[in-house]
N, C-alpha and C positions, 0 to 999 in steps of 0.2 A: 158721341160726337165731341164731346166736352174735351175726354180723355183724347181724344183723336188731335186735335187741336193741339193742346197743351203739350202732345208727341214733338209734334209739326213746328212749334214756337222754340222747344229745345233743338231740339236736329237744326231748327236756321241761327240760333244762339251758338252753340257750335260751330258749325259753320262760318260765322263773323269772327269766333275770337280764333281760328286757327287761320281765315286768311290774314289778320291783323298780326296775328304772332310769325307768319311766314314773312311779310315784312320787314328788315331788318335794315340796321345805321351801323355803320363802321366808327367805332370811337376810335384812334390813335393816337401813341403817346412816343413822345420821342425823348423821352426821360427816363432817369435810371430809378424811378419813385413809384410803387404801388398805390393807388388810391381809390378807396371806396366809398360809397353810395346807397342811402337806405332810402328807397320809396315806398308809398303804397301798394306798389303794384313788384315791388320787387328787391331785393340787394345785389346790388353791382360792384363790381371790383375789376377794375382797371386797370391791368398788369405794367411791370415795370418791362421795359427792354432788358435782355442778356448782352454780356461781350458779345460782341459780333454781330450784331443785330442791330439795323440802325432803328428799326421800330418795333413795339406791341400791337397789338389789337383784341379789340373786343367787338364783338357782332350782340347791336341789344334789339332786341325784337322786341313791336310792336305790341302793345294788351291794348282791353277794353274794362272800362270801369263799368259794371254794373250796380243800378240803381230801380232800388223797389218801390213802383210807383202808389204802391197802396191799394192798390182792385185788381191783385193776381195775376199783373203786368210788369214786368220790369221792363228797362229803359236802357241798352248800351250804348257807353260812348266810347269811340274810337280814341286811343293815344297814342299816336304815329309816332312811331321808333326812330324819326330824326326828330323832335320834339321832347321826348324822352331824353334822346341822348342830349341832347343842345343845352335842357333844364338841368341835367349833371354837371356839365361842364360850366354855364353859369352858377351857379348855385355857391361851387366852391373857386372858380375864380382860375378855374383849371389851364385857360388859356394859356396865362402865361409861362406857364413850366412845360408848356410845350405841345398839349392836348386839344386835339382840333378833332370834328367830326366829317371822315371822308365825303366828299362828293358821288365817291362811285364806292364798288365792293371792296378798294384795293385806293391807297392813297398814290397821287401823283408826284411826280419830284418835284412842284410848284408847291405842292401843300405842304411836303415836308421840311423843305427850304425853309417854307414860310413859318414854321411851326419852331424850326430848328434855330433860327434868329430871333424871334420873340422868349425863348428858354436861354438863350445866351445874355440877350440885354436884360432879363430878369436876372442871369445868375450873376450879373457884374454888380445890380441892383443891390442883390441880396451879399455878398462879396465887402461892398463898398459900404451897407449899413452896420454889416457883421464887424471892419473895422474901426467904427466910428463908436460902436459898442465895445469893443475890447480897449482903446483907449482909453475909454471911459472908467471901464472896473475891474481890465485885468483877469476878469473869471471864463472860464470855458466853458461853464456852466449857463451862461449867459448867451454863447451863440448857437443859433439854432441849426439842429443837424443838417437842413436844407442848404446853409451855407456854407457848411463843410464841406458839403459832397460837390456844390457848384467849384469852391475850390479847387478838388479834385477832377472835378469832369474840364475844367478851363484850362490841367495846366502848369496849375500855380502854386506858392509856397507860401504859406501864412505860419504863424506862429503859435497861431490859436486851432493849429489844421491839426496836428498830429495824432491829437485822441480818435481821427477818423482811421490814418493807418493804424493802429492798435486794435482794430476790431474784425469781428469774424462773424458767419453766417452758423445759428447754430442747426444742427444739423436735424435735430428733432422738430422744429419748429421754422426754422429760418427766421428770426430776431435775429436782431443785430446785437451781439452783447460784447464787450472786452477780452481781448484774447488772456488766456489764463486763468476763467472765472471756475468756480466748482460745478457753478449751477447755473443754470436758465433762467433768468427770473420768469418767462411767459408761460413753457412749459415744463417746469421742472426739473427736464432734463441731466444729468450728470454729462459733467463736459469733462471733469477731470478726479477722478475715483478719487487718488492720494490723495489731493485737497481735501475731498467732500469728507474723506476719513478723519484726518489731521482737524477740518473746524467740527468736525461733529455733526455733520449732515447726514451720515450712512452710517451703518454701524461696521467695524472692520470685519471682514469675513473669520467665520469660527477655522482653526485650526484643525488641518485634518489630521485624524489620529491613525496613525501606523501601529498595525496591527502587531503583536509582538512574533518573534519569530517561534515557530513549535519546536516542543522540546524536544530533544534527542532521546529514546526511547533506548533505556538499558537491556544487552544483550542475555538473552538466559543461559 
């Protein structure tokens, strides 16, 4: 009976955490920025939008925390996947670059609007502090890649923008690194052989040896 029971408590433990997990929140991002998220209950990554796309999405589904009561009972609690998603998006402040969590499966052109103006007066934000800091000390070092790219998504022409156009997606990883680099800093990668030769990163390939020609064999 004992076993029988204990069956019967998993089967409905199951049961709760896949209606939980079929539950699901549309997270949307109307920016050109990937951002991720480490929970208890999971790692989330929040895609960036492509050209031509006015939005991403991510569908985070619902879990359940289980807790062991101590007398060969556990205890689940529900984490509702707009909950989940909402704690993401606060957490890191994600609003305003443009990240809203859909109302329905599919975002509406109210929400996107809305989401698409609050990442605009953010990027004029970040824009206007980027050159209050370049005043200041002149370095590019200094301004944060978020304000570059605001630069570029608004438009506009800064002076401290250009190291943005100099850069490439690397194709082994997709980091962002400077056009002309030998190597990846993330994944290693070889982006450009000669270089990696030239500083000493690869060793040059061995020489192939041509075989001599045979010899002409004297007539008897």
């Amino acid at each position: 009976m004992a076993a029988q029971a204990a069956g019967g408590a998993r089967a409905e433990e199951s049961r709760i955490i896949a209606d939980m997990r079929s539950r699901q929140a549309t997270v949307v991002n109307v920016g050109e920025e990937e951002w991720r998220a480490q929970r208890p209950y999971g790692l989330y990554t929040i895609p960036a939008k492509v050209n031509g796309e006015r939005y991403a999405a991510l569908r985070v589904p619902g879990s359940v925390a289980v807790r062991d009561m101590g007398d060969r009972t556990r205890q689940l609690d529900p984490l509702y996947a707009d909950e989940i998603a909402q704690c993401i998006i606060r957490e890191q402040d994600l609003a305003r670059f443009g990240v809203f969590v859909a109302k329905g499966e599919s975002p509406t052109e109210q929400e996107l609007a809305a989401a698409e103006k609050m990442r605009d007066e953010n990027d004029l934000s970040e824009i206007e502090s980027a050159d209050a800091e370049w005043t200041r000390t002149h370095q590019i070092a200094s301004i944060s890649d978020f304000a570059k790219h605001a630069v570029v998504r608004q438009g506009m022409d800064r002076e401290w923008v250009y190291e943005v156009k100099q850069m490439q997606a690397c194709p082994g990883c997709g980091a962002t690194v400077k056009k002309g680099v030998a190597k990846c800093r993330e994944c290693q990668a070889i982006l450009d052989k000669e270089k990696a030769i030239a500083l000493g990163l690869i060793s040059a390939p061995a020489p192939e040896e041509t075989p001599d020609p045979p010899k002409a064999q004297k007539g008897k």
